[in-house]
C-alpha atoms as one frame of an Amber mdcrd trajectory, in Angstrom:
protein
   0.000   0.000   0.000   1.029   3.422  -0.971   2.012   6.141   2.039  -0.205
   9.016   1.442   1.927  11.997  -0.019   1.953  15.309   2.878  -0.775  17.348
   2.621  -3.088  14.799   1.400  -6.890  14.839   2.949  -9.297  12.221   3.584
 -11.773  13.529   0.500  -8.679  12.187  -2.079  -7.732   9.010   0.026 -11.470
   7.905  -0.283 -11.697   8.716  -3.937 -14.168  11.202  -3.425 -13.606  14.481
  -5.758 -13.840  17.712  -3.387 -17.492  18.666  -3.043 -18.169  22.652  -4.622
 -18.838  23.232  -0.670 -14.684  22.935  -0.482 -14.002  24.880  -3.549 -11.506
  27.496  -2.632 -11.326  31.010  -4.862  -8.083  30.698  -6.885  -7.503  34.621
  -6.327  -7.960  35.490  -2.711 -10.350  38.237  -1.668  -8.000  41.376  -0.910
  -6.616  40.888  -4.604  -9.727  40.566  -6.132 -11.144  43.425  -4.531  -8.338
  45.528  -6.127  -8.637  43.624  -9.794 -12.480  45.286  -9.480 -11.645  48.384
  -8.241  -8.940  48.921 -10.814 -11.812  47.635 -13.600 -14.267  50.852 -11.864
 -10.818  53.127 -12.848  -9.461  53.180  -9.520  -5.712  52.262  -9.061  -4.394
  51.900  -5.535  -3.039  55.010  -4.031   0.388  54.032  -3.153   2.358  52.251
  -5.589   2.954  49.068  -4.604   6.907  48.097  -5.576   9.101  50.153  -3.047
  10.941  51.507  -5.254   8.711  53.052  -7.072   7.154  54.083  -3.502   9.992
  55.550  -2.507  10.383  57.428  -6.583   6.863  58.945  -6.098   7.761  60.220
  -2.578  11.076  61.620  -3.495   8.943  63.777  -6.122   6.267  64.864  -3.611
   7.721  64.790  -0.082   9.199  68.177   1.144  13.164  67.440   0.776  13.985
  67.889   4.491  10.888  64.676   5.137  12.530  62.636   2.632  15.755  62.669
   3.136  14.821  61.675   6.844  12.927  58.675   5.702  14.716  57.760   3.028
  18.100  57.911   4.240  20.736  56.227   5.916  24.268  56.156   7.802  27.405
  56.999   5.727  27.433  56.159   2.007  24.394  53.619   2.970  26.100  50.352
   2.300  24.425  48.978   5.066  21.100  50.019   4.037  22.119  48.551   0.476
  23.122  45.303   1.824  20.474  44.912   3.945  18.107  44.716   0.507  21.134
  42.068  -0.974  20.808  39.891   2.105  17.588  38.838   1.574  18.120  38.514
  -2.032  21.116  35.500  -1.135  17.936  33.828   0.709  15.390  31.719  -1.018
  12.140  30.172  -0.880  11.653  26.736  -1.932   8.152  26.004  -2.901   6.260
  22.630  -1.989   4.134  21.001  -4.575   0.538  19.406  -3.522   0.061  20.382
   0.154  -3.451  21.234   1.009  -3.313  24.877   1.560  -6.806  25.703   1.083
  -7.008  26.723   4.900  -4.200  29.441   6.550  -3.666  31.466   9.185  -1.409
  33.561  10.603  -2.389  34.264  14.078   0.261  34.208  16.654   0.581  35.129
  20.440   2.646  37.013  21.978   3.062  37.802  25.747   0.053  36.554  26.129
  -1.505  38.457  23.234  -3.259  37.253  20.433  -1.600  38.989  16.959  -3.661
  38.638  13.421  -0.541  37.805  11.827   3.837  38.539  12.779   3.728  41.871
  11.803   4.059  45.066  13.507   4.518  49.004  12.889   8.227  49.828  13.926
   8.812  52.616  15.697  10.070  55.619  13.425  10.337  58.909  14.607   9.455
  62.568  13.501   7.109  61.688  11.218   6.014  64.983  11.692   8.034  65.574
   8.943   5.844  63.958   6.564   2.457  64.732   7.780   0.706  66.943  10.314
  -0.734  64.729  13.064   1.076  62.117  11.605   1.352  59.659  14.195  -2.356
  59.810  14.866  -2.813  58.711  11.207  -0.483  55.936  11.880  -2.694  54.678
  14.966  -6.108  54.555  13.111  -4.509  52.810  10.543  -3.178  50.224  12.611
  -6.597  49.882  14.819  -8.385  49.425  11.369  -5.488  46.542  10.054  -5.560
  45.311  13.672  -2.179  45.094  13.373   0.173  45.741  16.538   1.730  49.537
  16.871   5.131  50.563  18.283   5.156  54.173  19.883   7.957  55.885  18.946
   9.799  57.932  22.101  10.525  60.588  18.831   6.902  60.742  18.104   5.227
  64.148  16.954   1.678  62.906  18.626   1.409  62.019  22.545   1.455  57.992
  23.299  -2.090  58.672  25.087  -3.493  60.147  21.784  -2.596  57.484  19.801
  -3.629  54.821  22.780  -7.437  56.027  22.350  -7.508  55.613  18.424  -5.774
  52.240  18.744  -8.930  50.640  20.667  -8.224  47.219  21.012  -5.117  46.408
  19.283  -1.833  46.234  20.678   0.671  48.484  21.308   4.383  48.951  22.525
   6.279  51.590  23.420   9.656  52.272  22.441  12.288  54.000  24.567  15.448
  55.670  24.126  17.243  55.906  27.440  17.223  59.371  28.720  20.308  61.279
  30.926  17.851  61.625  33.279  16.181  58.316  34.969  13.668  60.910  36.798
  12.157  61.191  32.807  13.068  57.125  32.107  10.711  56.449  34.595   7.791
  59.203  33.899   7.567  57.934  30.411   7.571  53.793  31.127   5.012  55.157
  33.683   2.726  56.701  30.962   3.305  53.935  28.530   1.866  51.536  31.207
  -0.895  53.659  31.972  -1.893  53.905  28.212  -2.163  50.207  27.895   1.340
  49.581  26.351   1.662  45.919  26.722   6.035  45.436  26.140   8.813  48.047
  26.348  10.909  48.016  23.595  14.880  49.706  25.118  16.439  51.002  21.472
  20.064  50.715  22.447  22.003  51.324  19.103  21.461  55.029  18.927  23.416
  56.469  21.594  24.988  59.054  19.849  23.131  59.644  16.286  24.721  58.130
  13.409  26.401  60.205  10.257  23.688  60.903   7.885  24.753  62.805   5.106
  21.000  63.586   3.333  20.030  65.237   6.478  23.762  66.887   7.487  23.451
  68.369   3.746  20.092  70.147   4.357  21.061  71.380   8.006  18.101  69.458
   8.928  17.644  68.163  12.622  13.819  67.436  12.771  13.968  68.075  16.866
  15.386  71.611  16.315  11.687  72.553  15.246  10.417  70.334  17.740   9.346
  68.389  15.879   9.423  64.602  17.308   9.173  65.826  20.778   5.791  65.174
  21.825   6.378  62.458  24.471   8.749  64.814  26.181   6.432  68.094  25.789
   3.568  66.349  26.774   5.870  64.721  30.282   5.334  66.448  33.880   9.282
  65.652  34.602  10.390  66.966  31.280   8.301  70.229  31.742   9.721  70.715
  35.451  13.076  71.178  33.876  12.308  73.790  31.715  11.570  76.553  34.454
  15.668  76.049  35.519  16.798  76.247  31.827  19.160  79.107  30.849  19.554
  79.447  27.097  22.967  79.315  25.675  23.858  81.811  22.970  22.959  81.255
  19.683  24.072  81.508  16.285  23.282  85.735  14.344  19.430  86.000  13.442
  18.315  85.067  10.100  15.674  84.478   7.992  15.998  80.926   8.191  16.562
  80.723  11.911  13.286  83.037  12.123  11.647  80.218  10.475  12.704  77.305
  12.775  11.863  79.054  15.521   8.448  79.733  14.559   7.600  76.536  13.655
   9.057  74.943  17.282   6.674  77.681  18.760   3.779  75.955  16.375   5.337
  72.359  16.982   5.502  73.390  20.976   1.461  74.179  20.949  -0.243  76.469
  23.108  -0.144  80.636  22.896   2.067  81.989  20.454   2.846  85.198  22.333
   3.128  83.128  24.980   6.090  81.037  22.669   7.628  84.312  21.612   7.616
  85.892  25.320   8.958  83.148  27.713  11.033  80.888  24.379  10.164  77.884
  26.143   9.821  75.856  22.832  13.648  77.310  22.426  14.692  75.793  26.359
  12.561  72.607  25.116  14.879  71.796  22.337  17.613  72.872  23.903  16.841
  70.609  27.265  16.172  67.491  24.644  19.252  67.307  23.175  20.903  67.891
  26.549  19.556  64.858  27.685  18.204  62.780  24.818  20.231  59.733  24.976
  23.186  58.636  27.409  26.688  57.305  26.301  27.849  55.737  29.827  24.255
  53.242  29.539  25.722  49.366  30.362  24.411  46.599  30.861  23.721  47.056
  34.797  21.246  49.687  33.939  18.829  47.457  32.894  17.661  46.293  36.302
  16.662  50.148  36.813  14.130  49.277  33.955  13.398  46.521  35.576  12.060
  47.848  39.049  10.522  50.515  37.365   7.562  48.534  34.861   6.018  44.862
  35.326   5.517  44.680  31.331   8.311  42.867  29.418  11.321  44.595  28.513
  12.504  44.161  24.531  16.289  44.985  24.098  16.367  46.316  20.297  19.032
  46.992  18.235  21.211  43.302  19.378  23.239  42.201  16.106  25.221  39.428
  17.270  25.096  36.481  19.630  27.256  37.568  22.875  24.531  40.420  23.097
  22.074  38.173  22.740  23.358  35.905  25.367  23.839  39.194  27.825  20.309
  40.126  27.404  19.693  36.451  28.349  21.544  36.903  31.380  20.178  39.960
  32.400  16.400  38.442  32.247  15.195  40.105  29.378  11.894  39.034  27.554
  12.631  39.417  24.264  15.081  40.514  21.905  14.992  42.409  18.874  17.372
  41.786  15.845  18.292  45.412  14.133  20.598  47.694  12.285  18.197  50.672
  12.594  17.384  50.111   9.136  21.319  51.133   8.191  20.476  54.844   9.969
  23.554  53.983  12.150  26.331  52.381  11.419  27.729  52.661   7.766  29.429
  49.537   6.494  27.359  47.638  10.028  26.462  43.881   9.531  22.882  43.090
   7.934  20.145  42.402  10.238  19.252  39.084   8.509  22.816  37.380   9.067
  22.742  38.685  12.338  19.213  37.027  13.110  20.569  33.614  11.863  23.050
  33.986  14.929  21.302  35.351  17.419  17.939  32.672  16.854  20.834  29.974
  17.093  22.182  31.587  20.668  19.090  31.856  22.079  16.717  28.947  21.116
  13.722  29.604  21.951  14.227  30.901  25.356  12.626  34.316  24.553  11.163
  35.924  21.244  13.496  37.142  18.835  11.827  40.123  16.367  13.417  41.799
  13.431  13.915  44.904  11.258  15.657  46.243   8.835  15.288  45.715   5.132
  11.608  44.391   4.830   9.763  45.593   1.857   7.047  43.656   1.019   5.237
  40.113   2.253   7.709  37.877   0.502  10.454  39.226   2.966   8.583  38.951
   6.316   8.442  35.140   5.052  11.798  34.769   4.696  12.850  36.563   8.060
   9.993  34.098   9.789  11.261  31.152   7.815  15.408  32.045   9.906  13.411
  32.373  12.957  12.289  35.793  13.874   8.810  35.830  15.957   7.892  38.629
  14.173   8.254  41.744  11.988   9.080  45.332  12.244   7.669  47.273   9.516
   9.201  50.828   8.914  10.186  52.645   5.906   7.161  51.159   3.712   4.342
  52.475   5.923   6.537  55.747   6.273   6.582  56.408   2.932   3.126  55.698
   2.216   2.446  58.114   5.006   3.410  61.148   3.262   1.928  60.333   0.406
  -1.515  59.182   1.225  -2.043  59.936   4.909  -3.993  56.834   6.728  -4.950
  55.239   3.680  -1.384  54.601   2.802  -0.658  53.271   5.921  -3.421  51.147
   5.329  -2.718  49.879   1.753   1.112  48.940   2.962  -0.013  47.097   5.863
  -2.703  44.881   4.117  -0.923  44.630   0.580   2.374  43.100   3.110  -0.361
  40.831   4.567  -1.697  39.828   1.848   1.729  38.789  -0.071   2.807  37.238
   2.840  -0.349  35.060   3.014   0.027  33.958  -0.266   3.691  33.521  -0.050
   2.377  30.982   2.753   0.607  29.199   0.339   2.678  29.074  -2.748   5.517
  28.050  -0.316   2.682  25.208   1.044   3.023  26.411   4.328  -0.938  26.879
   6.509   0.552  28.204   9.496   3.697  30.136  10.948   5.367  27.270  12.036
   5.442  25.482   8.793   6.750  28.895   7.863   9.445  28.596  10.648   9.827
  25.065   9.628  10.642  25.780   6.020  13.909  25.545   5.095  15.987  28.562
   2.845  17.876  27.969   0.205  20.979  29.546  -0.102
């Protein structure tokens, strides 16, 4: 007697031909539903290849937005092989598995997730879009897809908690100079329903990046990207003791930035002009934005400061990996910063194949850097990752079509990545995680 071939079902062992009751749409809904709206004359509003994304946006974006987006640490080799790595990778498709039902749920601490896929935190998106980060939220609450605050966010975490509704949401933190503010923000990110805290530790200093060095353009100067710390009852405190340090002879162009951190700042505008508080707010951010001296130690501050779990992101090799073991971390989360960094910095995806192989299993491993489209978040599944980080894409899309980018990016990813699933004849992740690249 034969052996049944995998992915065979009882309806073709018996003989019996599938019933119509089985019969499963050759082109899944979400694509058909854009094959009819394109036959009513209307194309999607982002396009969908990045490149092409990231053409149109180049065209349309103010230059000081794009080049913030868009670019990356040195000469951007890292953000260049980041796109090659996944290209050495592929997928080896399965003939005759029974892939008429998938899914793609997951859970995570304790959390049930529609599929691996999350909004990375990226910050100053301000730059792109007024209210921008607001835009992001209802997006994600209508994808139901999870949400990563970013600390650099131009729209308060509690905002975009009430527009999120059920879904989930993280918050991201860069570690302050001051632990008095550390502490005031995990506090509000708890109190807004975060459910993780994600500790960004590669951007202790920020990296070389030419695109914005050649427009003189630091997003924060106009304060924009400085919401969490305007809207923070520490970070206010400080402001009655600051004394402003000289500045630079009055231009134009320093006219300008200064109005538009008085309109970034909110509240009276007199008021702005009269006391230059949106002036000592900058100037108290960068005083105390990130720390240089932060070790490992410092963690347990974290620690006794927030009962969610703690995310370390940013790790990119195994002996990190293993410290953050060590020093009881919950998850960790593979990264180059998208190549914003570290010019000439390993790619993400080599370093994920190391760091899933140090810590096996023992927490969840997540990943960024590099993903385009649905056919990569398969591929960074398939060498382990738990999940996804989604950044420039949705970014992008952002500026050019406000929510309903977002939207489009989010569900088009989805929807190639569900269909990768099949084609691959994978039904769930961890036939996914089970599938084996070729190389």
């Amino acid at each position: 007697m034969k052996t049944p071939m995998p992915g065979t079902g009882e309806r073709f062992r018996s003989g019996k031909p599938a019933t119509m009751k089985e019969h499963v749409d050759s082109v899944p809904p979400y694509q058909r539903e854009i094959y009819q709206r394109g036959a009513r004359g209307q194309n999607p509003r982002v396009p969908m290849h990045f490149e092409e994304l990231q053409a149109k946006a180049r065209q349309q974006l103010p230059a000081r937005a794009f080049a913030y987006v868009a670019g990356g640490a040195g000469q951007e080799s890292t953000q260049r092989a980041n796109r090659r790595a996944f290209e050495d990778w592929h997928i080896q498709p399965k003939m005759l598995r029974d892939v008429s039902e998938r899914t793609m749920k997951l859970t995570i601490f304790g959390r049930e997730w529609r599929a691996p896929l999350m909004l990375s935190p990226v910050g100053a998106l301000g730059l792109v879009r007024e209210q921008a980060d607001a835009l992001v939220a209802r997006a994600a609450a209508r994808c139901r897809t999870p949400m990563v605050f970013s600390n650099q966010a131009s729209v308060k975490m509690e905002t975009c908690a009430s527009l999120l509704g059920d879904s989930p949401r993280w918050f991201q933190l860069y570690w302050s100079k001051s632990q008095e503010l550390v502490a005031s923000l995990v506090s509000r990110a708890e109190a807004c329903g975060c459910e993780a805290i994600v500790v960004t530790l590669d951007t202790p200093l920020l990296g070389w990046r030419p695109r914005d060095l050649q427009l003189g353009s630091l997003p924060f100067a106009r304060a924009i990207g400085l919401a969490q710390y305007l809207s923070d009852p520490v970070f206010q405190s400080y402001l009655d003791e600051v004394q402003l340090r000289p500045g630079g002879p009055i231009t134009l162009a320093a006219l300008q930035v200064f109005y538009e951190a008085c309109r970034n700042y909110g509240g009276s505008l007199w008021q702005n002009l009269r006391t230059r508080r949106p002036l000592k707010a900058v100037q108290q951010f960068i005083d105390i934005y990130s720390r240089t001296d932060l070790v490992w130690a410092d963690l347990e501050f974290l620690r006794q400061h927030t009962r969610l779990p703690i995310v370390l992101k940013g790790i990119l090799c195994a002996e990190d990996a293993r410290l953050a073991l060590d020093a009881g971390m919950d998850g960790i989360w593979v990264s180059n910063h998208g190549g914003r960094q570290v010019d000439g910095a390993r790619t993400s995806l080599s370093a994920l194949v190391e760091v899933v192989a140090e810590v096996k299993g023992a927490v969840p491993v997540f990943f960024d850097s590099g993903i385009r489209a649905g056919a990569d978040v398969f591929k960074a599944l398939a060498l382990g990752a738990t999940a996804v980080g989604l950044g420039r894409p949705f970014a992008l899309a952002l500026g050019l079509a406000g929510e309903e980018g977002v939207v489009e990016v989010i569900e088009n990813t989805l929807a190639e990545l569900d269909l990768t699933m099949a084609l691959a004849g994978c039904c769930n992740l961890e036939e996914v995680r089970a599938h084996r690249l070729l190389r």
